[in-house]
C-alpha positions as CSV (number, residue, x, y, z in Angstrom):
1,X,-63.0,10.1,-14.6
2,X,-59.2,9.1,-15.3
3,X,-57.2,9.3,-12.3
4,X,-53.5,9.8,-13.2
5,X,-51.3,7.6,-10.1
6,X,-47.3,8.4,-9.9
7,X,-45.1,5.9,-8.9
8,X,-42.2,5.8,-7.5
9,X,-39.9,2.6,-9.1
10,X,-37.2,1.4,-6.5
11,X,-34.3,3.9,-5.4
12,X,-30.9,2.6,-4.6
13,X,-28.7,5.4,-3.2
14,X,-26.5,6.7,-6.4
15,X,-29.2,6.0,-8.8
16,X,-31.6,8.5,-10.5
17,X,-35.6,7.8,-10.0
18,X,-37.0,6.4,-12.7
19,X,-40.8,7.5,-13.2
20,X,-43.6,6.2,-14.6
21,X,-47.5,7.1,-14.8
22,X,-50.2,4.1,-14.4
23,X,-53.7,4.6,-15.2
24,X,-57.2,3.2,-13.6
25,X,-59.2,1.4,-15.8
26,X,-61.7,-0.1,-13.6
27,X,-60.0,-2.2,-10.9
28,X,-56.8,-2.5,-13.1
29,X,-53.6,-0.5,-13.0
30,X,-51.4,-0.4,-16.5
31,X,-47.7,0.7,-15.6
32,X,-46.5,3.0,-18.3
33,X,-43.3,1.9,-19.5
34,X,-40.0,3.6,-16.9
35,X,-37.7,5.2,-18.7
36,X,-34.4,4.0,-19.3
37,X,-32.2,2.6,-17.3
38,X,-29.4,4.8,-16.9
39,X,-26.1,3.1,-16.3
40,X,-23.0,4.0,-14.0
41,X,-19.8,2.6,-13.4
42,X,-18.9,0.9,-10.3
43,X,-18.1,2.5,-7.2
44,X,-14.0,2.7,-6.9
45,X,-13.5,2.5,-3.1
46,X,-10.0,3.0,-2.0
47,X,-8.7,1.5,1.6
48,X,-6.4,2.3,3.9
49,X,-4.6,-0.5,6.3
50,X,-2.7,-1.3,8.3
51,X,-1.1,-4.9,9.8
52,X,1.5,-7.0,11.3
53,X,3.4,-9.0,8.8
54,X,4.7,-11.1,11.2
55,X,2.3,-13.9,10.6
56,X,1.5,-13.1,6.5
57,X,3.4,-13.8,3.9
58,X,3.7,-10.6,2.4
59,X,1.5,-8.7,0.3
60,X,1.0,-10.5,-2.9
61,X,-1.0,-13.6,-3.8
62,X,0.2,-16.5,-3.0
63,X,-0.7,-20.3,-3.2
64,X,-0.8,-20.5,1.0
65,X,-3.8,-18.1,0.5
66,X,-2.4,-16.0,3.6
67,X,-1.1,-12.7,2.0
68,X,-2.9,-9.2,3.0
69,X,-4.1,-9.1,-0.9
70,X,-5.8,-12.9,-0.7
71,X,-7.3,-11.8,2.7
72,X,-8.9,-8.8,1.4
73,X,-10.0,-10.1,-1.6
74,X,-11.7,-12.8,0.3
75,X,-13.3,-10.4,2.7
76,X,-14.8,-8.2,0.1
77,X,-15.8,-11.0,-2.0
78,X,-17.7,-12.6,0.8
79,X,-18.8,-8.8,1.6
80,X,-20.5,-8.0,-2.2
81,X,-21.1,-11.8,-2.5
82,X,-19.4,-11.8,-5.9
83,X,-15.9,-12.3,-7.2
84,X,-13.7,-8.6,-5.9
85,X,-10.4,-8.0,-7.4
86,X,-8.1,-5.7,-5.1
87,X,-5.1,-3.5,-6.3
88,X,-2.2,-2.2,-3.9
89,X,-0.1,0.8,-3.6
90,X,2.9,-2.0,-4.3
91,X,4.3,-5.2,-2.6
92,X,6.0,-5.7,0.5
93,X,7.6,-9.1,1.7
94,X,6.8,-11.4,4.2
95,X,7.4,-10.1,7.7
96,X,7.4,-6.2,6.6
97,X,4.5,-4.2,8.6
98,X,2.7,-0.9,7.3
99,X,1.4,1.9,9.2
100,X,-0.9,3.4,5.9
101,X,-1.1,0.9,3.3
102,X,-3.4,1.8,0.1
103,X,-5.8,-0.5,-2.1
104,X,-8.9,-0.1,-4.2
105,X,-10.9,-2.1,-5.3
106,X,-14.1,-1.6,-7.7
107,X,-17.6,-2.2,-5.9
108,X,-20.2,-4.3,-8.0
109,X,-22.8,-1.7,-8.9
110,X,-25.8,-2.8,-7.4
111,X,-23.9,-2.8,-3.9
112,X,-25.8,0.4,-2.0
113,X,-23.3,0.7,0.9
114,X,-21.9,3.8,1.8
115,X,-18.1,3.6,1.7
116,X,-17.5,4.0,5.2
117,X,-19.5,0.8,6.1
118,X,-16.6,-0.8,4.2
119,X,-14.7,-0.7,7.0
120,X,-16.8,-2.8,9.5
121,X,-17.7,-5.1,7.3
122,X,-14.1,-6.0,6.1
123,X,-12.6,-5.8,9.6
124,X,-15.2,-8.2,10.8
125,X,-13.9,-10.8,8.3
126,X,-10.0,-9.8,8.3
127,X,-7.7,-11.7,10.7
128,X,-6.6,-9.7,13.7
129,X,-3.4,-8.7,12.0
130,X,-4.8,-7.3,9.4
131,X,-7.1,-3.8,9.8
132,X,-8.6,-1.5,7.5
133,X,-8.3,1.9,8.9
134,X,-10.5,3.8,6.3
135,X,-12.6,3.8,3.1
136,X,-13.4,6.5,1.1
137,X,-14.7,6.7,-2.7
138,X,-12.5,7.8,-5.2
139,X,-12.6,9.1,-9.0
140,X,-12.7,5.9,-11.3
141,X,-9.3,6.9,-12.6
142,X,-7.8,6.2,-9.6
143,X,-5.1,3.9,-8.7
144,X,-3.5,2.3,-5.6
145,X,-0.6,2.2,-7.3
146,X,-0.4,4.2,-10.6
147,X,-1.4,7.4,-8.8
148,X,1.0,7.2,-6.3
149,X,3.7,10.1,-5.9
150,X,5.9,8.6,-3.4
151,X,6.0,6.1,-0.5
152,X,7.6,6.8,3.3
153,X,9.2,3.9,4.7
154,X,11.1,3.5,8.2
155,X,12.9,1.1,9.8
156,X,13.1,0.4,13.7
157,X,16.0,-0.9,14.9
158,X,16.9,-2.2,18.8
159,X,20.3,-1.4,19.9
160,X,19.5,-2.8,23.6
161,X,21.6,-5.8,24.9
162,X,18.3,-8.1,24.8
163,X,15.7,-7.3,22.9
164,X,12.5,-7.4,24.4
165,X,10.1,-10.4,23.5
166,X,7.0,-8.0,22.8
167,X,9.3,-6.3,20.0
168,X,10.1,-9.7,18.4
169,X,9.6,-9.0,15.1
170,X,8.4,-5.7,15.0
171,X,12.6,-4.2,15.5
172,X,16.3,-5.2,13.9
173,X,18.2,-6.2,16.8
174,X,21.5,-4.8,16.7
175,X,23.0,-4.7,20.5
176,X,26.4,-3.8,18.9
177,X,27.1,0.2,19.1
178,X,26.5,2.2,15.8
179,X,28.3,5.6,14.8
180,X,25.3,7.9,14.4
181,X,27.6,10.8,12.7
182,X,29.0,7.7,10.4
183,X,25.7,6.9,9.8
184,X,24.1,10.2,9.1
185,X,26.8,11.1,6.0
186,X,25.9,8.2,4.6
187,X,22.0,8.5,4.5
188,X,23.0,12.0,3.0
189,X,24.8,10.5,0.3
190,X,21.4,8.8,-1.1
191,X,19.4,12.2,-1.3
192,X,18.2,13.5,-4.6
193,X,18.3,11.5,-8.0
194,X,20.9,8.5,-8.4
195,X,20.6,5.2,-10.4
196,X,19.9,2.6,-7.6
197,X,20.6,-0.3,-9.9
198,X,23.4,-1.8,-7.3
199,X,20.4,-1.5,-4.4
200,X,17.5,-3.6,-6.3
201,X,17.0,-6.9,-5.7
202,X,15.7,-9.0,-8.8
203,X,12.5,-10.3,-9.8
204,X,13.4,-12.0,-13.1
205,X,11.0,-9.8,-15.1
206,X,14.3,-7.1,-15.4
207,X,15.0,-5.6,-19.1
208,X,17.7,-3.8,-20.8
209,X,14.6,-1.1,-20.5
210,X,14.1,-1.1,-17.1
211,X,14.9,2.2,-15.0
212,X,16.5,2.1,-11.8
213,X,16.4,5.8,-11.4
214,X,14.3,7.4,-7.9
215,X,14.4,10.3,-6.3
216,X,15.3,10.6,-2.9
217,X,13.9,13.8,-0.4
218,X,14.2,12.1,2.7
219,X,16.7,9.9,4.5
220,X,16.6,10.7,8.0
221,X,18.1,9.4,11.9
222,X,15.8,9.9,15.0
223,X,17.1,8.9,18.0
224,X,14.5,6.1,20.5
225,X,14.6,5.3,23.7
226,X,15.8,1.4,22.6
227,X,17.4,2.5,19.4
228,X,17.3,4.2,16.2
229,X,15.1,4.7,13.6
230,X,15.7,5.4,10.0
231,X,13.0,7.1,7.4
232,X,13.6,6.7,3.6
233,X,10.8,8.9,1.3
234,X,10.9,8.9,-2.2
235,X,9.1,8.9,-5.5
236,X,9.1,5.3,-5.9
237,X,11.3,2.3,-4.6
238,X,13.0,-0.7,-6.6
239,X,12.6,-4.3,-4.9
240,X,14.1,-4.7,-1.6
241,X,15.5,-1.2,-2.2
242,X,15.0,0.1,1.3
243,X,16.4,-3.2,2.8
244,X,19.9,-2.9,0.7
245,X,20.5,0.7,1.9
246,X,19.3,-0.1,5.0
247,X,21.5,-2.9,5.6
248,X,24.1,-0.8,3.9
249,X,24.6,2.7,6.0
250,X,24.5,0.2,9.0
251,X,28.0,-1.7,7.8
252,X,29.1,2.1,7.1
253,X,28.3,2.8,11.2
254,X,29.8,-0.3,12.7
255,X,32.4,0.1,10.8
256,X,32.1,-2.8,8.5
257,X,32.0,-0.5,4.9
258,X,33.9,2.7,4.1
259,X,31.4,5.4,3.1
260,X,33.6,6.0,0.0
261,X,32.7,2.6,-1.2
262,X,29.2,2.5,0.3
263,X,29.1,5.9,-2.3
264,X,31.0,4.2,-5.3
265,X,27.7,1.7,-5.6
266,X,25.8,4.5,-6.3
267,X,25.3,5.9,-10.1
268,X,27.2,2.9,-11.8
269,X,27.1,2.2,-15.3
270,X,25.2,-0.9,-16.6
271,X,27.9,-3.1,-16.2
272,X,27.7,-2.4,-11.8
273,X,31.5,-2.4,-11.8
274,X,31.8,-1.8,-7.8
275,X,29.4,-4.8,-7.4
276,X,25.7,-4.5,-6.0
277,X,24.9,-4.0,-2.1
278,X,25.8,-6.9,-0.3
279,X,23.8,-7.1,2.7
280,X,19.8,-6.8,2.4
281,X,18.1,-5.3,6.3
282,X,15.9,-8.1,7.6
283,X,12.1,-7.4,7.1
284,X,11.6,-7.5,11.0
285,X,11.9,-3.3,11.6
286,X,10.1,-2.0,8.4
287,X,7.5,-0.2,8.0
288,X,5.6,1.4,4.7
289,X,4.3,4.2,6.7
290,X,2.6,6.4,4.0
291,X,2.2,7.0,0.1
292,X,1.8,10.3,-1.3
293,X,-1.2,11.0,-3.8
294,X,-2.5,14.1,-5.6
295,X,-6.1,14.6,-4.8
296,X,-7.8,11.9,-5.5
297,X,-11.6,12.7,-3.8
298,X,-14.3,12.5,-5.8
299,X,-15.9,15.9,-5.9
C-alpha cells in the first residue's frame, strides 16, 4: 500500500506555504516538486524619532559619520545584516532637535521581524541621543518625504537673565525684553500663500525653476514660564526657512525691524528688490515637532 505523507516546507511569517506530497517507496521518501516560489516586495517600515542635535551634525550624511541618517543606517544595517538605505521626512542642521521625525527604510525580504521589534533592536544600537519612538509597516508607495503634507516646527526661546545650564542648547537665549503684540502682527503677516524666496537660504542646486512658494496655516505665540515659544506649520519649508523668520519677527519685537519692512520681503519679484532676511535664528531652540501624512497604513 502507498502511503501519501504531506509536508509542510518552511514558513516565514508573510509568506504563503508551499506544499508538496512525498511518497514511500520502501524506506525512501521522493519529495514531489513545491510549487513556485511566490515573490513579494520588501517590507517598507517607516520610523518615527526623536533626538538631541546637540551632539549630531544634522540629519544628512556626512563624512564625520555622526548624522541621525548615518546612525540609522548603521543600526539597521547591523540589524538585517546587509547594506539598509534610510529616507527622511527632510533635513535639519546640526544642533536642531525633533520631537516626531519620519524615515523608512525598505526591510530585506527574508527578514521575519515584526515591525515593532524594530524599535528595540535599533535603539539598542542608536546613541543615547538618538531614539526611535515607533515602527509601523507602511504601503510600498510610501515616502518619508514625498508623502508628506506639511511639517510643524517650534522654536523655544529663554528670555530669563541667565539661562539655565540644563537648557543649553535646547533654548535661544534672549534676556533682552520682546514686544509680544509687535511680535504677534508679524507672525500674522506670514499666514497663507507668499513667495518666501527672501527667507531661503541656498544650497547651490537653486534654478530659474525652482519654487519658493508655501503655504502657511500656523504661526503662533505661547507664552512659558522662561520665555516664549513660537510654532510655524506649513505645507513644506525652504532651507533655513523657519530660522530667517524666526530670526526676523524677533528684530520686529525688540525693535530692531519695522514690520512694514519685515512685510516688504515677502512676495518680491525675482530680482528680491528689498533684499533677503538678514538674520537666520540659531539652531539651539528648534524643533521639527511633527509631519502631516494622509493615511499611509497598510490595510
Amino acid at each position: 500500500m502507498r502511503i501519501l505523507l504531506p509536508i509542510r516546507f518552511a514558513e516565514q511569517n508573510r509568506y504563503p506555504v508551499a506544499r508538496g506530497r512525498a511518497t514511500s517507496q520502501g524506506n525512501q521518501i521522493i519529495p514531489c516538486s513545491p510549487s513556485p516560489k511566490r515573490h513579494f516586495l520588501p517590507v517598507r517600515i517607516k520610523l518615527t524619532l526623536a533626538y538631541d542635535g546637540r551632539t549630531l551634525d544634522g540629519w544628512q550624511s556626512q563624512p564625520s559619520g555622526n548624522t541621525v541618517q548615518d546612525h540609522l543606517e548603521k543600526a539597521a544595517s547591523e540589524t538585517a545584516k546587509e547594506p539598509v538605505r534610510v529616507h527622511g521626512s527632510g533635513r535639519t542642521d546640526a544642533g536642531v532637535h525633533a520631537l516626531a521625525q519620519v524615515a523608512h527604510f525598505d526591510a530585506p525580504e527574508r527578514l521575519t521581524m515584526n515591525p515593532f521589534n524594530w524599535v528595540p533592536a535599533l535603539n539598542t544600537k542608536l546613541p543615547a541621543s538618538i531614539r526611535v519612538l515607533s515602527a509601523e509597516e507602511v504601503a510600498h508607495d510610501f515616502h518619508a518625504r514625498f508623502s508628506a503634507k506639511g511639517k510643524t516646527y517650534c522654536y523655544n526661546i529663554c528670555t530669563e537673565p541667565v539661562l539655565s545650564p540644563f537648557k543649553a542648547g535646547l533654548a535661544w537665549h534672549l534676556p533682552r525684553q520682546l514686544d509680544p503684540y509687535l511680535l504677534e502682527d508679524a507672525l500674522k503677516a506670514t499666514l497663507g500663500r507668499h513667495c518666501f524666496k527672501a527667507f531661503a537660504a541656498k544650497r547651490g542646486n537653486e534654478t530659474e525653476a525652482t519654487d519658493y512658494h508655501r503655504t502657511l496655516t500656523c504661526a503662533s505665540l505661547e507664552s512659558q514660564d522662561d520665555g516664549w515659544r513660537l510654532t510655524w506649520t506649513g505645507d513644506g519649508f525652504l532651507y533655513k526657512m523657519v530660522r530667517l523668520l524666526t530670526g526676523s519677527v524677533i528684530e520686529v519685537a525688540q525693535g530692531r525691524r519695522r514690520i512694514e519692512e519685515f512685510t516688504q520681503l515677502l512676495d518680491q519679484s525675482a530680482e528680491l528688490p528689498h533684499g533677503r532676511a538678514p538674520y537666520c535664528a540659531p539652531a539651539d531652540g528648534l524643533y521639527l515637532q511633527a509631519v502631516a501624512y494622509a493615511s499611509s497604513l497598510k490595510s
